[in-house]
N, C-alpha and C positions, 0 to 999 in steps of 0.2 A: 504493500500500500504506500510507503513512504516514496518508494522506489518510482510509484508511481506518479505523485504529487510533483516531486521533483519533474519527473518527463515533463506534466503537464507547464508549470511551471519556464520550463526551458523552451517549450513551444510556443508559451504565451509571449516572451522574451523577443523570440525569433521573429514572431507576428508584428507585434510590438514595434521594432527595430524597420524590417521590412513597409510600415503603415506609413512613418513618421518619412521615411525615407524617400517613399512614392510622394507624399507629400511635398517633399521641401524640394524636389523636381517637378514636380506639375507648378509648381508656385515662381519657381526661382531659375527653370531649366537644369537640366544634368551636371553639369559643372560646376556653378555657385550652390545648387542642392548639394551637391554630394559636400564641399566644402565647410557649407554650413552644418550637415550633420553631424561629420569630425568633430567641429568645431562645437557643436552643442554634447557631444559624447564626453570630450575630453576638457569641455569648460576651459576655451580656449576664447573668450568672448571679447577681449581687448579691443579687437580691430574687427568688426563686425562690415563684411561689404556688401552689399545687394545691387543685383541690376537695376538700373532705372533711379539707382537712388544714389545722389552724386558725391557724396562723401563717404566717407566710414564713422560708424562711430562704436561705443563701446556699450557693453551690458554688464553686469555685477554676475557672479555666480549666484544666484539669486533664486527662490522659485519665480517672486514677484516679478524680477524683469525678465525672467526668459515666459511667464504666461502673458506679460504685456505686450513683448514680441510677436510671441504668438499670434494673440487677438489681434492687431495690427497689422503685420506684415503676412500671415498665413491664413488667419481665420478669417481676415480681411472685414473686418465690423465694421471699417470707413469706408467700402468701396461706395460711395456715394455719389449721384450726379450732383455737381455744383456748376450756377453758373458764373464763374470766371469771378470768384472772388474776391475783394482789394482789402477786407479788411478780416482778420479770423482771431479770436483770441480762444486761447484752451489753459481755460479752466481747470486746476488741476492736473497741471501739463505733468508730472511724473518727472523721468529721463528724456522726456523731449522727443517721444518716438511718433507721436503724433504731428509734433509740430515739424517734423524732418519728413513725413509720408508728405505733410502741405506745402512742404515750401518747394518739394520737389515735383507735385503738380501743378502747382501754382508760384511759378519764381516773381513772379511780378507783385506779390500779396504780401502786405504788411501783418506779419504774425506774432502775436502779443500771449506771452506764455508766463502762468500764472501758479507758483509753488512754492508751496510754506517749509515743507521739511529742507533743513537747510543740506543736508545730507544728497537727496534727492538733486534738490538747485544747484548744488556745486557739477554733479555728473550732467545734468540738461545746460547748463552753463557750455561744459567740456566738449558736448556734445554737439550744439546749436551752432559754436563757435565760428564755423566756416560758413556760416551762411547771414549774411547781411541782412535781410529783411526779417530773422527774426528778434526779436526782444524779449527780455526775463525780466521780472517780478518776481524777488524773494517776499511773499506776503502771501496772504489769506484771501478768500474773495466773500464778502460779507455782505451785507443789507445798508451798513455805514461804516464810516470810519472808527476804529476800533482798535483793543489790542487783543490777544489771541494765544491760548496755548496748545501746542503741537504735541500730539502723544499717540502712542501705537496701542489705543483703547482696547481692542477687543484684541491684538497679539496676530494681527494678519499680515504684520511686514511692511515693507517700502511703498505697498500699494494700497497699502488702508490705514493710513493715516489722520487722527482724527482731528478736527481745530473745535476747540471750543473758547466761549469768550472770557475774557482772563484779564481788565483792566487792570488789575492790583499787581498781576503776576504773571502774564503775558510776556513770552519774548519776539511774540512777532507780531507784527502789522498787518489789520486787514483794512483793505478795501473794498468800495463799492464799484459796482459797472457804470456809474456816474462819473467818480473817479476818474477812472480811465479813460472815457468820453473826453471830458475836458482836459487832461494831460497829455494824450497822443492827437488830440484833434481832431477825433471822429463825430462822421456827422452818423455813421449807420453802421453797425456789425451785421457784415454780411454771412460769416458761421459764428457761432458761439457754442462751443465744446465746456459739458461741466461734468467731469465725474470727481466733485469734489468728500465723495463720504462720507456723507448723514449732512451736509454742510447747506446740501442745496435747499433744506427747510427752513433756516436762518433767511438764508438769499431770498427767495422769495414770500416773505411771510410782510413783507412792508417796504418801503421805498421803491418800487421795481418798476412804478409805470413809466418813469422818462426814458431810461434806459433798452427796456422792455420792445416799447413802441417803436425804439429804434433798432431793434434786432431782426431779421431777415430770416436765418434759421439757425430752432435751439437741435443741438444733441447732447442730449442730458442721458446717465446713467443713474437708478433710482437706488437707494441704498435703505427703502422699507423693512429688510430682512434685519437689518444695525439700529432703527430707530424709525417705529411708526408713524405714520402720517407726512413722509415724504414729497409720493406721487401728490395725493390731494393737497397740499398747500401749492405746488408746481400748476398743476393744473386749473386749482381758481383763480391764480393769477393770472394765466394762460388766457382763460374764458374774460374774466375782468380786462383787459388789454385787447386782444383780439379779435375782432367783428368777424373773421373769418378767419381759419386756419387749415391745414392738410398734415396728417397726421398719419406715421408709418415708425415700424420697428424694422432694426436691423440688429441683429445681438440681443446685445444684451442695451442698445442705445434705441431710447424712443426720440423720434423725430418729428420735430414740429416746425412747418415752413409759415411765415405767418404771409400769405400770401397777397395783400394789399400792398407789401414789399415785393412780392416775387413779378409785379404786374410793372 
């Protein structure tokens, strides 16, 4: 029986190994797949290259940044039609693997990347680097102006980090989408990416309509499962601001175009 578990076991391995492998060549072609699977075999992530994507940049032995990889570049949860964006901010940019899919579809797009763990920020700093039209924000994305403390709440890693408000004892700064408005000079966010964990029900519970009414379309990820009543605060805001919207899922990202912008 042991003898057997084992077999099982070693086949499931083989499967295993052969799936990821098909994968990362249907996605990447044979060459840069086979590369990259080495490379995620032997956690060799330093110099991370992909076709299509004009730089290299790096990933952490991590689970969190090799499944935000994933999601990103293989599961492809942003292949999304946009048209011809000029202004994008992502909320809860991580290591910037977002912001590096947008800037190399869109080189001409002003990209405004938003990350409180200073840990994180320092490696999307590293990583953003060669690319001109993006920008970083070490801070929080809030409802107002605010101070903020950073902690790994629930024990999820580099990718579920959690901000809550902390005037007394906050080491980091948030801001609002207002904010930002008026410092970068925008008059419209043509994407707006939030998957900032449990944070997005702060964001939307009060101040949201100036900024709001100027947003084009949101991709938000809901984090209900961390802290109830996420989606519904999102969405009556949603409904309160928007005379009309188009609304689709992709992933684990729901999508909302507010389409009096899209016109």
């Amino acid at each position: 029986m042991e003898n057997l578990k084992k077999k099982i076991m070693i086949k499931d391995r083989i499967l295993m190994f052969f799936a990821v492998f098909l994968q990362c060549c249907m996605n990447f072609g044979f060459v840069y797949g086979t590369i990259l699977l080495v490379k995620l075999k032997f956690k060799c992530l330093n110099s991370t290259k992909l076709p299509n994507i004009k730089h290299k940049f790096k990933l952490r032995n991590t689970h969190a940044d090799i499944q935000t990889f994933s999601q990103i570049f293989m599961e492809k949860s942003y292949d999304i039609d946009f048209e011809s964006p000029e202004i994008i901010v992502d909320a809860g940019a991580n290591i910037g693997l977002f912001a590096i899919l947008m800037a190399n579809r869109f080189p001409n797009a002003k990209i405004i990347c938003i990350e409180p763990d200073t840990e994180n920020f320092d490696l999307l700093k590293q990583n953003v680097s060669p690319y001109e039209n993006i920008f970083c924000e070490n801070c929080g994305l809030w409802n107002k102006t605010t101070t903020l403390k950073v902690y790994d709440k629930f024990n999820a890693g580099k990718w579920g980090i959690i901000t809550e408000e902390d005037v007394e004892n906050g080491t980091i700064s948030a801001i609002s989408p207002d904010f930002l408005i008026e410092k970068y000079d925008i008059s419209k966010i043509d994407i707006l990416k939030i998957d900032i964990e449990t944070s997005e029900k702060q964001l939307f519970s009060e101040n949201y309509k100036t900024w709001l009414s100027a947003t084009k379309t949101l991709i938000i990820e809901f984090h209900d499962r961390l802290e109830s009543g996420c989606f519904k605060v999102f969405i009556d805001a949603v409904n309160d601001v928007f005379s009309e919207y188009d609304y689709s899922v992709s992933g684990e990202n729901t999508i909302i175009y507010n389409t009096k912008l899209q016109k």
